[in-house]
PATORKE-407987 format. One line per 3 residues: number of its first residue (from 1); their letters; for each residue x negated, y negated, z of N, C-alpha, C. Coordinates in Angstrom, 3 decimals. Layout:
<sites>
NUM	A	X/Y/Z/X/Y/Z/X/Y/Z | ...
</sites>
This chain:
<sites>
1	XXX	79.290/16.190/-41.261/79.460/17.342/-40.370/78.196/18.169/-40.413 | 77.993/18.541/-39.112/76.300/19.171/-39.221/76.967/20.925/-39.591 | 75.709/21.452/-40.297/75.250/22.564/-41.206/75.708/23.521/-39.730
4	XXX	76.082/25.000/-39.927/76.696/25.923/-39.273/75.055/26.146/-38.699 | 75.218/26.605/-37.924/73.518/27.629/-37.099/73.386/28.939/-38.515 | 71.934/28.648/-39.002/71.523/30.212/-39.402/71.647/31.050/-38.544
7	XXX	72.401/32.705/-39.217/72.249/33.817/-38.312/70.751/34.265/-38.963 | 70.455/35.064/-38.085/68.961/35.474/-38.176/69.375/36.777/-39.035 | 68.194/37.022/-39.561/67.983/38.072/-40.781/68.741/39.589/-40.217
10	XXX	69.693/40.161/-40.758/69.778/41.934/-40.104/68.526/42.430/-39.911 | 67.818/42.288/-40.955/66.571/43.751/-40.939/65.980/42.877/-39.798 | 65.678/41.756/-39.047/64.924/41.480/-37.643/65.807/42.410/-36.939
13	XXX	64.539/43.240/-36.317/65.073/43.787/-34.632/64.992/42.966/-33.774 | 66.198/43.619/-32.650/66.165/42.549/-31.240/65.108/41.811/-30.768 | 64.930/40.809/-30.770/63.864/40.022/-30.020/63.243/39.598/-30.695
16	XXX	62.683/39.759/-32.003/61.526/39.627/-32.777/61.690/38.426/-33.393 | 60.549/37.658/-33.487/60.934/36.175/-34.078/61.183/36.312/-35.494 | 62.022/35.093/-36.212/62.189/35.035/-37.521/61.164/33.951/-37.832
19	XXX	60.694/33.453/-39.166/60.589/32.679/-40.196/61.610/31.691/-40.670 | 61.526/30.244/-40.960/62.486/29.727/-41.592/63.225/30.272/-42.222 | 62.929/30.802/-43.326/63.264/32.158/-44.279/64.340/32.918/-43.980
22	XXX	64.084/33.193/-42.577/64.599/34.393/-42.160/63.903/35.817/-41.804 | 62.699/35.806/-42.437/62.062/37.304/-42.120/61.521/37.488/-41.180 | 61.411/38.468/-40.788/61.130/39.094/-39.398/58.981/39.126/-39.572
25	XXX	58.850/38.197/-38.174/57.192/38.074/-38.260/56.528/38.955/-38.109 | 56.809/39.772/-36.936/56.656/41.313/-37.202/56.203/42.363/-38.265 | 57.714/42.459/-39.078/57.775/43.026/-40.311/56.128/42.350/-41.224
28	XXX	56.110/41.115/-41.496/55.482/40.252/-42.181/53.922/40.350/-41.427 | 53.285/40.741/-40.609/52.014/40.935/-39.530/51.834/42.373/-40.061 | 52.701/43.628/-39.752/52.546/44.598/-40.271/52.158/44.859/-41.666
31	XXX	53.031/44.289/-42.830/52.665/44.183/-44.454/51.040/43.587/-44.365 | 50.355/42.846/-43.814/49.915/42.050/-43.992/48.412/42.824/-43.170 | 48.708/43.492/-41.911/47.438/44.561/-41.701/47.528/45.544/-42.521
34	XXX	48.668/45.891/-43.326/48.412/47.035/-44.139/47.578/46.362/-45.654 | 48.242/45.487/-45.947/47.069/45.321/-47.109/45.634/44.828/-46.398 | 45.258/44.306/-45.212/44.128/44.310/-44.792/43.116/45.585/-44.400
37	XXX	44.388/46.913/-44.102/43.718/48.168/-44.233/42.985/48.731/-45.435 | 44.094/48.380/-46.742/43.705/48.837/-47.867/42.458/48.273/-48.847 | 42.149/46.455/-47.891/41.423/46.005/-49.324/39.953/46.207/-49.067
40	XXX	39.083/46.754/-47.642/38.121/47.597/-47.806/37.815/48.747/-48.776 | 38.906/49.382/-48.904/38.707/50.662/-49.289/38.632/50.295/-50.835 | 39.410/49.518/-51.404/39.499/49.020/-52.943/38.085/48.764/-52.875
43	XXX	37.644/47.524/-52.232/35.983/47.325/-52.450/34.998/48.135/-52.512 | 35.095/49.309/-51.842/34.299/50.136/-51.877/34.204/51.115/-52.738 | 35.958/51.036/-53.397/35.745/52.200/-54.495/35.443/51.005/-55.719
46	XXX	35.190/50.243/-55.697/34.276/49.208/-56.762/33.053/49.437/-56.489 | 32.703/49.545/-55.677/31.187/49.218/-55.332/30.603/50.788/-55.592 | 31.365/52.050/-55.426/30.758/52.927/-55.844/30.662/53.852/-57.297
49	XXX	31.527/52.527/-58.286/31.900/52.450/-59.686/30.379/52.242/-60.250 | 29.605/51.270/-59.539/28.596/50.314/-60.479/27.210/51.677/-60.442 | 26.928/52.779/-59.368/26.302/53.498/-59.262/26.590/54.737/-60.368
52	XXX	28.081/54.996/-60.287/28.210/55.941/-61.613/28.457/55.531/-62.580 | 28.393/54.183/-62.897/28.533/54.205/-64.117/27.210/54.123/-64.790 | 25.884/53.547/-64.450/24.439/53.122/-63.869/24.093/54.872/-64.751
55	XXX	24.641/55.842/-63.871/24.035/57.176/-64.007/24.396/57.489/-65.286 | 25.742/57.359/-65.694/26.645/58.167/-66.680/26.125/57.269/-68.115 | 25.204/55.976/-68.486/24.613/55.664/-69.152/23.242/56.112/-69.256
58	XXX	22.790/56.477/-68.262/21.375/57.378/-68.468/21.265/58.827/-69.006 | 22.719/59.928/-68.590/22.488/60.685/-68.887/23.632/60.808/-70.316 | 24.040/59.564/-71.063/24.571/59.435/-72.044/23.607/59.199/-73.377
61	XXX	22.452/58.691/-72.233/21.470/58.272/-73.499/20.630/59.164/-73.709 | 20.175/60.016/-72.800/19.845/61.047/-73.150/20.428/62.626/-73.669 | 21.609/62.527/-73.813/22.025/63.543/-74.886/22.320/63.016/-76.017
64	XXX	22.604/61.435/-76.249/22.771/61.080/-77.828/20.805/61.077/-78.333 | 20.282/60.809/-77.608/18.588/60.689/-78.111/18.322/62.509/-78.390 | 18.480/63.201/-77.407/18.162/64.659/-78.315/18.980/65.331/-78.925
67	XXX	19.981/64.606/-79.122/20.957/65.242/-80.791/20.472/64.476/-81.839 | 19.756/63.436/-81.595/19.341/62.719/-82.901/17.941/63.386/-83.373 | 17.829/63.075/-84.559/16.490/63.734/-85.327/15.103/63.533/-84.914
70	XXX	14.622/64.196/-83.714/13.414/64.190/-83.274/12.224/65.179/-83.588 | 11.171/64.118/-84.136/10.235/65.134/-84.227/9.682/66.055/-83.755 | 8.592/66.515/-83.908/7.856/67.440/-82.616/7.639/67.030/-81.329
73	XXX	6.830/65.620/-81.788/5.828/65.295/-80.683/6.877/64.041/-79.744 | 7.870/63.651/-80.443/8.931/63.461/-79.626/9.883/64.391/-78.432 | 10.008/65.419/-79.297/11.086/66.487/-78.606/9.997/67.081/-77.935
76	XXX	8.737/67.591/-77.970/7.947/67.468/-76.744/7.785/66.676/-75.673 | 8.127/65.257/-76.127/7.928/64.454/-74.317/9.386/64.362/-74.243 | 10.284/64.460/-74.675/11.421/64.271/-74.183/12.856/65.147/-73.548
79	XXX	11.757/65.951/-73.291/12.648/67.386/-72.400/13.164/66.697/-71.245 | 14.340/67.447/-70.377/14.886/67.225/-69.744/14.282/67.286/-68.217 | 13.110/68.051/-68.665/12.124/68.241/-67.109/11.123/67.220/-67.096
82	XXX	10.432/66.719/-68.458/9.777/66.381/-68.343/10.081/64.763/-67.687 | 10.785/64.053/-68.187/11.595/62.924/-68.077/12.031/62.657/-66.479 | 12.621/63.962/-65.805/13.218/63.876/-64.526/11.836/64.025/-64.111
85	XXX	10.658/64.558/-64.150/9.693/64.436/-63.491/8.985/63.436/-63.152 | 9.163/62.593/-64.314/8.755/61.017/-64.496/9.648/60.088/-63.680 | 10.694/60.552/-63.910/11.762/59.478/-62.877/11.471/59.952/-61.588
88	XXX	10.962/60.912/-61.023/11.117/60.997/-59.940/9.548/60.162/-59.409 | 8.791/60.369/-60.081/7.111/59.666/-59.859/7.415/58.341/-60.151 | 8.462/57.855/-60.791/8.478/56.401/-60.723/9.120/55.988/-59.576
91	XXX	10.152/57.064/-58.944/11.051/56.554/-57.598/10.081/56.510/-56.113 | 8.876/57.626/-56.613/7.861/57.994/-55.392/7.276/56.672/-55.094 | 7.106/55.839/-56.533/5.993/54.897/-55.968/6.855/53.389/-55.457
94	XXX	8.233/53.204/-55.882/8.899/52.424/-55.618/8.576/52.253/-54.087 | 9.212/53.419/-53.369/9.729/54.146/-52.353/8.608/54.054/-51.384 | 7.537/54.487/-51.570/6.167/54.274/-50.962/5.254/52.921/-50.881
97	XXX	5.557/52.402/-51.947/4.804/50.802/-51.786/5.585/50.347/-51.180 | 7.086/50.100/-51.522/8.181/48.961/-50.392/8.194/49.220/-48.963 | 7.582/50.568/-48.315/7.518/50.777/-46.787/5.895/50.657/-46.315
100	XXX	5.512/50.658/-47.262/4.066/50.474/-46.571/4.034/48.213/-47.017 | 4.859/47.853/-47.500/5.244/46.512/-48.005/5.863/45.730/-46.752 | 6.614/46.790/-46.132/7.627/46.354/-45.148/7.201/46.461/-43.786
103	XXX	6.106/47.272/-43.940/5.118/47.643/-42.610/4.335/46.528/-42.334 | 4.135/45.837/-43.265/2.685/44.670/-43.286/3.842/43.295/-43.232 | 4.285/43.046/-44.310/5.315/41.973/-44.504/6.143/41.446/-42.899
106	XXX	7.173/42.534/-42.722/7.629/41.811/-41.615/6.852/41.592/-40.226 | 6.152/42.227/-39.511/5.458/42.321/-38.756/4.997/40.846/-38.783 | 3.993/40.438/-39.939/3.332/39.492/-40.037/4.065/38.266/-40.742
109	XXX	5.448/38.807/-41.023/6.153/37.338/-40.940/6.886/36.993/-39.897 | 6.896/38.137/-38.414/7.194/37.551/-37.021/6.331/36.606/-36.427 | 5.094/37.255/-36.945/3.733/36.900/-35.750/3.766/35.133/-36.948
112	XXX	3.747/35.274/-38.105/3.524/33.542/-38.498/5.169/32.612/-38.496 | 5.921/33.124/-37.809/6.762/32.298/-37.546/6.894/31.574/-35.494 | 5.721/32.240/-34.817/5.493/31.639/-33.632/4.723/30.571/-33.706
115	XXX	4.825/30.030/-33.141/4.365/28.329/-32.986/2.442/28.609/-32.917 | 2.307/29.532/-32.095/0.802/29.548/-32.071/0.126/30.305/-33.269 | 0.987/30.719/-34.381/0.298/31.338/-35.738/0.218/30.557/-36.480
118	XXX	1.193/29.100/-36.102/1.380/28.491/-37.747/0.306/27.946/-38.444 | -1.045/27.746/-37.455/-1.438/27.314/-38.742/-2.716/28.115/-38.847 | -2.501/29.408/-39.518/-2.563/30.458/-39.864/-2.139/30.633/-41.227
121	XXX	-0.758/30.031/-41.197/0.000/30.532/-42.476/-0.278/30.455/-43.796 | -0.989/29.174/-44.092/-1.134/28.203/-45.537/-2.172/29.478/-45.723 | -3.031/30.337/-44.991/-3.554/30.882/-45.596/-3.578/32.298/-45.861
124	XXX	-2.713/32.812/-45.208/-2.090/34.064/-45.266/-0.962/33.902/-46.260 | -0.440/33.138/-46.571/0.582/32.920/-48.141/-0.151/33.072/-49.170 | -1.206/31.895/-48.563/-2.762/31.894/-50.312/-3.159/33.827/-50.712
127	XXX	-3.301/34.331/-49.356/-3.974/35.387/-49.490/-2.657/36.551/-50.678 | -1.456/36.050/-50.176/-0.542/37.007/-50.268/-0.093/36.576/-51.935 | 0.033/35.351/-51.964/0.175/34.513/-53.407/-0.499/34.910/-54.528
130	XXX	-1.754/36.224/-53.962/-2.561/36.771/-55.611/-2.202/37.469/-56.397 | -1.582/38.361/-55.731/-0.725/39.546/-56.402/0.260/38.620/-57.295 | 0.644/37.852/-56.925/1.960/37.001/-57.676/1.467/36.317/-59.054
133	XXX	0.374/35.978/-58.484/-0.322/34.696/-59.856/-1.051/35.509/-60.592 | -1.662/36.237/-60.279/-2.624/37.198/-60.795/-1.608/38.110/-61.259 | -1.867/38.712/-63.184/-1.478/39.263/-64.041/-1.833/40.998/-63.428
136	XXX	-0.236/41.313/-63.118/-0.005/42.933/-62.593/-1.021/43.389/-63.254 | -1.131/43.748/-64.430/-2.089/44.690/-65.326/-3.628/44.360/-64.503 | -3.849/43.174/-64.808/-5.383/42.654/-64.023/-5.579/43.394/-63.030
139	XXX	-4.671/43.103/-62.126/-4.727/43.274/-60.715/-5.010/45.174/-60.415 | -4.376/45.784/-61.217/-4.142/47.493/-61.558/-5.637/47.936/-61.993 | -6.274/47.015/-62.950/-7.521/47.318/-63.858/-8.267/47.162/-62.673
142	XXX	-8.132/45.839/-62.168/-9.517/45.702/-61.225/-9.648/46.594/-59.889 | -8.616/47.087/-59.241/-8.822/48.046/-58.427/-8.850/49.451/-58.476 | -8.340/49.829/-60.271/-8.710/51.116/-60.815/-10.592/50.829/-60.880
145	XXX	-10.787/49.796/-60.973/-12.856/49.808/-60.806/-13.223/50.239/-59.729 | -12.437/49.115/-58.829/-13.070/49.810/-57.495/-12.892/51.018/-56.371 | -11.644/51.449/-56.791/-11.100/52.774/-55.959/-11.069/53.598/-56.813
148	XXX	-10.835/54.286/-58.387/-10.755/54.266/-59.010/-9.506/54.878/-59.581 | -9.085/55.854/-60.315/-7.658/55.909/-60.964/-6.883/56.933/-60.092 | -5.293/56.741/-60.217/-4.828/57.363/-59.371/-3.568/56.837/-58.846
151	XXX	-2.419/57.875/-57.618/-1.442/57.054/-57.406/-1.807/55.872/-56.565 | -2.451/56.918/-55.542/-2.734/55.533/-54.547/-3.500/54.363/-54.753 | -4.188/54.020/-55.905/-4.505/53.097/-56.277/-3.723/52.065/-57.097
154	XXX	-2.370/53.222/-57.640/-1.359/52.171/-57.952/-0.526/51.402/-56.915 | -0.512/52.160/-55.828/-0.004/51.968/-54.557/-0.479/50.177/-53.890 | -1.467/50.939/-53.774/-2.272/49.348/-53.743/-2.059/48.395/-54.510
157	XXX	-2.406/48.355/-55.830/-1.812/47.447/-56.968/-0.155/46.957/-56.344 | 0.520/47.543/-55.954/2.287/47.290/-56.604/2.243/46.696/-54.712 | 1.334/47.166/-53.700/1.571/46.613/-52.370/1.100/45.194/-52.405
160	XXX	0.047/44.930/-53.309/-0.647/43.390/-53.661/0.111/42.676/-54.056 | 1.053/43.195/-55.273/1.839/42.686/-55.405/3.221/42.033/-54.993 | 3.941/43.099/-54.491/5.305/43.054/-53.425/5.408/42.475/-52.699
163	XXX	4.465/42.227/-51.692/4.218/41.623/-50.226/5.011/40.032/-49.933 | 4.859/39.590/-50.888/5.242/38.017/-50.633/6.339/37.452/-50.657 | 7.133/38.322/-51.215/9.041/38.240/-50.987/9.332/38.456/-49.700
166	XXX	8.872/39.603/-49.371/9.178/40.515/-48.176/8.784/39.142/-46.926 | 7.186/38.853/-47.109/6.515/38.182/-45.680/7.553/36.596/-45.815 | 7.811/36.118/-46.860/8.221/34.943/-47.136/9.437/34.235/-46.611
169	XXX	10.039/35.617/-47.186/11.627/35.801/-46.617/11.749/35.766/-44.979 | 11.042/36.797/-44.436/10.945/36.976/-43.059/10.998/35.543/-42.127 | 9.540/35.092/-42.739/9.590/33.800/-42.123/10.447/32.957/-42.106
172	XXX	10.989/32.503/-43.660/12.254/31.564/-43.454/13.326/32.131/-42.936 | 13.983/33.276/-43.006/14.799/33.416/-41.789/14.541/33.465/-40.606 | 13.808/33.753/-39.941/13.339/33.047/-38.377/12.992/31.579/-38.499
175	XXX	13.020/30.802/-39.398/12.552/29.129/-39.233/13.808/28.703/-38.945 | 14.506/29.301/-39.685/15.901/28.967/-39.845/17.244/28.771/-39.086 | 17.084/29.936/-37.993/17.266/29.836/-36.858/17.760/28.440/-36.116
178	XXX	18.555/28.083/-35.784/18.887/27.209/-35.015/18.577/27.153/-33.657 | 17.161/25.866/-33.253/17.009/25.766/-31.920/17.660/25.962/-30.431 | 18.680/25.288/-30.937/19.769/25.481/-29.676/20.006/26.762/-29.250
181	XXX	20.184/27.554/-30.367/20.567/28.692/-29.628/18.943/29.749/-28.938 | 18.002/29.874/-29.615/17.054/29.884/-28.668/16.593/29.481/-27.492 | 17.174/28.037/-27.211/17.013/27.389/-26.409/17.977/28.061/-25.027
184	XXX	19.238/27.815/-25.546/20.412/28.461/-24.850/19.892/30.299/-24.467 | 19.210/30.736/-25.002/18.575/32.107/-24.459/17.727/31.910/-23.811 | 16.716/31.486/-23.682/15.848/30.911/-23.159/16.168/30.873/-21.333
187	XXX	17.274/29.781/-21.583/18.235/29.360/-20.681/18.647/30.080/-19.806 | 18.850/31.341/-20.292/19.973/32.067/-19.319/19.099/33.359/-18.906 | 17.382/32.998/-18.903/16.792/33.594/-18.508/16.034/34.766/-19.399
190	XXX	16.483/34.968/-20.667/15.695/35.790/-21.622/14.453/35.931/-22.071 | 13.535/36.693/-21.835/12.292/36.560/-22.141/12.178/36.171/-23.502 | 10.970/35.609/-23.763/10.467/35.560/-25.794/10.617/36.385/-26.392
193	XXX	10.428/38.003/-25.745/10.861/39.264/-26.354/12.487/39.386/-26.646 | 13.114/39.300/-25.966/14.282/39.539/-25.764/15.439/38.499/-26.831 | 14.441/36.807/-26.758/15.296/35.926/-27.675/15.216/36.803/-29.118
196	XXX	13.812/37.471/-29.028/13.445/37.636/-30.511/13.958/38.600/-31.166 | 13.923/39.530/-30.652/15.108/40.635/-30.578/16.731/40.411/-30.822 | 16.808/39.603/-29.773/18.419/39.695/-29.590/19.215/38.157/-30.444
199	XXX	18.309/37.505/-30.197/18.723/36.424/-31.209/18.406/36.055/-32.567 | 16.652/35.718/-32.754/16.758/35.673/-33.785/16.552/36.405/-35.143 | 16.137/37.717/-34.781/16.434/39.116/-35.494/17.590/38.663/-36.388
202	XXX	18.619/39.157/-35.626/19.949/39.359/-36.042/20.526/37.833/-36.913 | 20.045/36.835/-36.433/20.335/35.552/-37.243/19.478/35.577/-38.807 | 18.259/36.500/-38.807/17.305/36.280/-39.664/17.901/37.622/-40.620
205	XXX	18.363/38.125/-39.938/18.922/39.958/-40.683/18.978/39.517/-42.505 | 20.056/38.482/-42.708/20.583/38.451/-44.162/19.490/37.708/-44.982 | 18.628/36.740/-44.530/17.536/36.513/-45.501/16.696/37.431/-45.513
208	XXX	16.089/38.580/-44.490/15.061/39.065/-44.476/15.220/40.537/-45.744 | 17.157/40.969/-45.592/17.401/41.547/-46.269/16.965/41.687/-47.586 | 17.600/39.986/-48.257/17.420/39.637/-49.186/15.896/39.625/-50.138
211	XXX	14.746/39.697/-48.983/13.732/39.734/-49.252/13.294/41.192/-49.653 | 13.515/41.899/-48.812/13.344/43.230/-49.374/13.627/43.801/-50.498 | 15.240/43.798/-50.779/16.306/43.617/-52.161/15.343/43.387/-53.147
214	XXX	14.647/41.621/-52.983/14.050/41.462/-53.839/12.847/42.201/-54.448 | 12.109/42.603/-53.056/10.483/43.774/-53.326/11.090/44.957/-54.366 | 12.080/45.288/-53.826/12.363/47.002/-54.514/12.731/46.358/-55.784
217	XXX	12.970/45.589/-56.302/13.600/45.554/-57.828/12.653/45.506/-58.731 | 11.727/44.137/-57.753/10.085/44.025/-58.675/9.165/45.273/-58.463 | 9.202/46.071/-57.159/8.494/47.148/-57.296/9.030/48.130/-58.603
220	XXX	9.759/48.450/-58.776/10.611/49.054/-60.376/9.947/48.786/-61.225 | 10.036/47.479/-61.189/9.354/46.786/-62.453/8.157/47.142/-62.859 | 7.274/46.931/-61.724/5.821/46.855/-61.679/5.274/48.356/-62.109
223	XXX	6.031/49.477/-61.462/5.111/50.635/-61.116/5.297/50.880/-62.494 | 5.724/50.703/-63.238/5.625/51.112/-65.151/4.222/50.998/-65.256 | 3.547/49.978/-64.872/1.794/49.906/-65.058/1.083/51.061/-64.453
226	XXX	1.833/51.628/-63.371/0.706/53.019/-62.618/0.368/53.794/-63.855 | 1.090/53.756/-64.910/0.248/54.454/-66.275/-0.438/54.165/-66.801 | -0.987/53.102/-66.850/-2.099/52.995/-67.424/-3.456/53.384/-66.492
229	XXX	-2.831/53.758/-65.262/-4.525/54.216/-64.024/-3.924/55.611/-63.965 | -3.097/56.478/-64.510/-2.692/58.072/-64.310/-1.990/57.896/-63.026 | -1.289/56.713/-62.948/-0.350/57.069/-61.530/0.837/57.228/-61.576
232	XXX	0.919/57.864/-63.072/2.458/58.269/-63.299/3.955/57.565/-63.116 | 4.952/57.684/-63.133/6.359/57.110/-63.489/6.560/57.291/-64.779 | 8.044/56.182/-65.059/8.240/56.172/-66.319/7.638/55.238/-67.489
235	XXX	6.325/54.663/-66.864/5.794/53.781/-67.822/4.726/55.040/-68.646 | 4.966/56.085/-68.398/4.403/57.178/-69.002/4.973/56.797/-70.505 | 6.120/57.332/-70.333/6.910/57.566/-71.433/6.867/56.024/-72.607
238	XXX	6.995/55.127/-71.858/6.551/53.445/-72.448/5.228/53.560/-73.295 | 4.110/53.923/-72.662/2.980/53.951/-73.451/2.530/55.406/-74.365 | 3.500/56.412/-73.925/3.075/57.346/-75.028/4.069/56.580/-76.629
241	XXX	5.448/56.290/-76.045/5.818/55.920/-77.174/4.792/54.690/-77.914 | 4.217/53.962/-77.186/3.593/52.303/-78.138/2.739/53.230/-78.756 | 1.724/54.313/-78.063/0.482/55.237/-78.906/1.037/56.054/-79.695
244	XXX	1.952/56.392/-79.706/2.568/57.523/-80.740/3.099/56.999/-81.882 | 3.690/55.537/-81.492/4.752/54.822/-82.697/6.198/55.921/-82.449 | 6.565/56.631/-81.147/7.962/56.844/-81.576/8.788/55.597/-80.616
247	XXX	9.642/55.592/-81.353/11.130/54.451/-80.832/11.581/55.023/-79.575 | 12.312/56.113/-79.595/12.871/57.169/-79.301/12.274/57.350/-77.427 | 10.815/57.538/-77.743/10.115/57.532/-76.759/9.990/56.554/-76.061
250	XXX	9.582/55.500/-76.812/9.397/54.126/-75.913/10.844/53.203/-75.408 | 12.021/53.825/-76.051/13.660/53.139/-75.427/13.871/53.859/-74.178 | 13.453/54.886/-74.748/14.092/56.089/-73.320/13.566/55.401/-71.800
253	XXX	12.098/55.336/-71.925/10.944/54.511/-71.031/11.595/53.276/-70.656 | 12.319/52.369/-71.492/12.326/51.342/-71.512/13.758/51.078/-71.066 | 14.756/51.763/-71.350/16.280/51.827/-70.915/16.179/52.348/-69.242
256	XXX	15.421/53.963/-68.643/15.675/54.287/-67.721/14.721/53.470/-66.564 | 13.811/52.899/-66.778/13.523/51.642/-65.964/14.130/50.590/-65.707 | 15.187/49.968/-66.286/16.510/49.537/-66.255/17.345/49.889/-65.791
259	XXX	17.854/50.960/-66.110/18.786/51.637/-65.168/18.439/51.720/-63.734 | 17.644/52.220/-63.416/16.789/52.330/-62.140/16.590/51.399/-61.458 | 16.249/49.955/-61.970/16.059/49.113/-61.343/17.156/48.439/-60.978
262	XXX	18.598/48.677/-61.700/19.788/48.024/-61.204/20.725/49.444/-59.847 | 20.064/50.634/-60.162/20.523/51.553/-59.283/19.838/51.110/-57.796 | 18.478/50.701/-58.222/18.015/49.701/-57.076/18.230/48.927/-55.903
265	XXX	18.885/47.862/-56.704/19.383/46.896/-56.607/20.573/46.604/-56.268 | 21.199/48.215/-56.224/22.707/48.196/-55.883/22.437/48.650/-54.332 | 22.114/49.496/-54.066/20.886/50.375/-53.010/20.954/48.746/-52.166
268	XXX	20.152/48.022/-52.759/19.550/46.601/-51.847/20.876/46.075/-51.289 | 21.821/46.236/-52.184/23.389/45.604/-52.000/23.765/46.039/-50.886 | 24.101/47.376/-51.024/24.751/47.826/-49.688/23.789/47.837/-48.493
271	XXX	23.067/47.936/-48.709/21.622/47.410/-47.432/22.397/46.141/-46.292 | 22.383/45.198/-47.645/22.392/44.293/-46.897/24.098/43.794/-46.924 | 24.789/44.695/-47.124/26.390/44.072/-46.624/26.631/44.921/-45.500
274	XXX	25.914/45.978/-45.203/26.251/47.184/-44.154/25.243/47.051/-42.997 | 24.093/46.504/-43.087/22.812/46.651/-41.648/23.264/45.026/-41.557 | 23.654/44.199/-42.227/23.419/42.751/-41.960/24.698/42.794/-40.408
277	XXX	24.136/41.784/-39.349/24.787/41.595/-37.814/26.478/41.518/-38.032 | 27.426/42.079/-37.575/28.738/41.575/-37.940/29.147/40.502/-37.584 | 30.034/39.559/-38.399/30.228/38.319/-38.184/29.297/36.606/-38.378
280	X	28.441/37.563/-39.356/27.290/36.418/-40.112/27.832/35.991/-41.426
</sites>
């Protein structure tokens, strides 16, 4: 004897389809944009966890370092002004080499990804490849000779350096690019300006990102050397501690360049989950 007909669920309203189950699809679409409402917002209150917590270790380490037993010539460099003054000359030069980095870099990783630059390139990489192979310090000494000491000569130094993530990146995301769809623009009447712009920009967005991301983390890194040419940051604090012999001095130097460089790097994060094209 065949099985009675399921009645459909009470809680379904009139009309509304059921589920084998029984539940109302409706009901089940609704639950289901609501946790899709909510799980942005969870991510984001993660994502703005990794920035305070980043901070709340910097300024943890600096009240356990001046409750601890500091000498003179310690508790002289390690005031609370003096330190933020340094962090801020280390953020100046970050901040200033990666846009004057980004000025040169992408530009000239559009122009060597057109067919009539390429072979151009092998030597505009060589050119860009010195800063990389060539020892930061070297590179800092030898143009403190010729320009001589100063920020903007660290500027230079940390732009010699930076450049080749930035131009590198650029290019392989425009190589990368899939013909067809250039082609298909092309097609429907789009100028070279217009593919480049409208197509492969936006296809190139998440590597080129990535390239940048990468400049600002190594720029962090690098500008610790503007102290040794008087171009200030926190590699101040790094080399007074190695000349002084304090600990104290040279962790502080050595922790908040760390910090900084992952506050960075978080910075690069949301860069590139928020400007990158929607639906890449």
């Amino acid at each position: 004897m065949s099985a009675p007909p399921r009645e459909p669920s009470a809680a379904a309203p009139e009309g509304a389809a059921a589920t084998p189950d029984g539940s109302d699809l409706t009901t089940r679409s609704a639950v289901a944009a609501r946790g899709s409402l909510h799980a942005p917002t969870a991510r984001s209150w993660r994502a703005l966890l990794e920035p305070v917590l980043i901070v709340a270790i910097g300024a943890g380490w600096m009240v356990y370092v001046r409750n601890t037993h500091l000498d003179s010539i310690a508790a002289r460099v390690l005031t609370l002004d003096y330190v933020t003054r340094k962090t801020w000359e280390h953020v100046e030069l970050t901040v200033v080499a990666t846009l004057i980095v980004l000025v040169i870099a992408i530009p000239l990783g559009v122009l060597l990804s057109r067919s009539f630059a390429r072979p151009a390139t092998p030597f505009v990489l060589a050119v860009a490849n010195i800063g990389q192979s060539a020892p930061a310090i070297g590179v800092v000494v030898l143009l403190a000779v010729i320009f001589g000491i100063g920020f903007w000569t660290a500027i230079v130094a940390l732009v010699a350096y930076g450049v080749l993530p930035a131009l590198r990146n650029t290019m392989v995301g425009l190589q990368q690019v899939d013909p067809t769809l250039t082609d298909a623009g092309r097609g429907i009447g789009m100028s070279a300006t217009r593919v480049l712009t409208r197509v492969e920009l936006p296809l190139a967005t998440p590597v080129i990102l990535a390239g940048i991301r990468t400049t600002l983390v190594l720029m962090v890194g690098t500008a610790s050397i503007a102290s040794f040419i008087s171009g200030g940051g926190l590699g101040d604090l790094v080399t007074t501690g190695v000349s002084t012999q304090r600990t104290p001095v040279l962790l502080t130097g050595c922790i908040l360049i760390a910090l900084l460089a992952l506050l960075v790097d978080w910075v690069g994060g949301m860069a590139a989950r928020y400007l990158a094209p929607k639906g890449l």
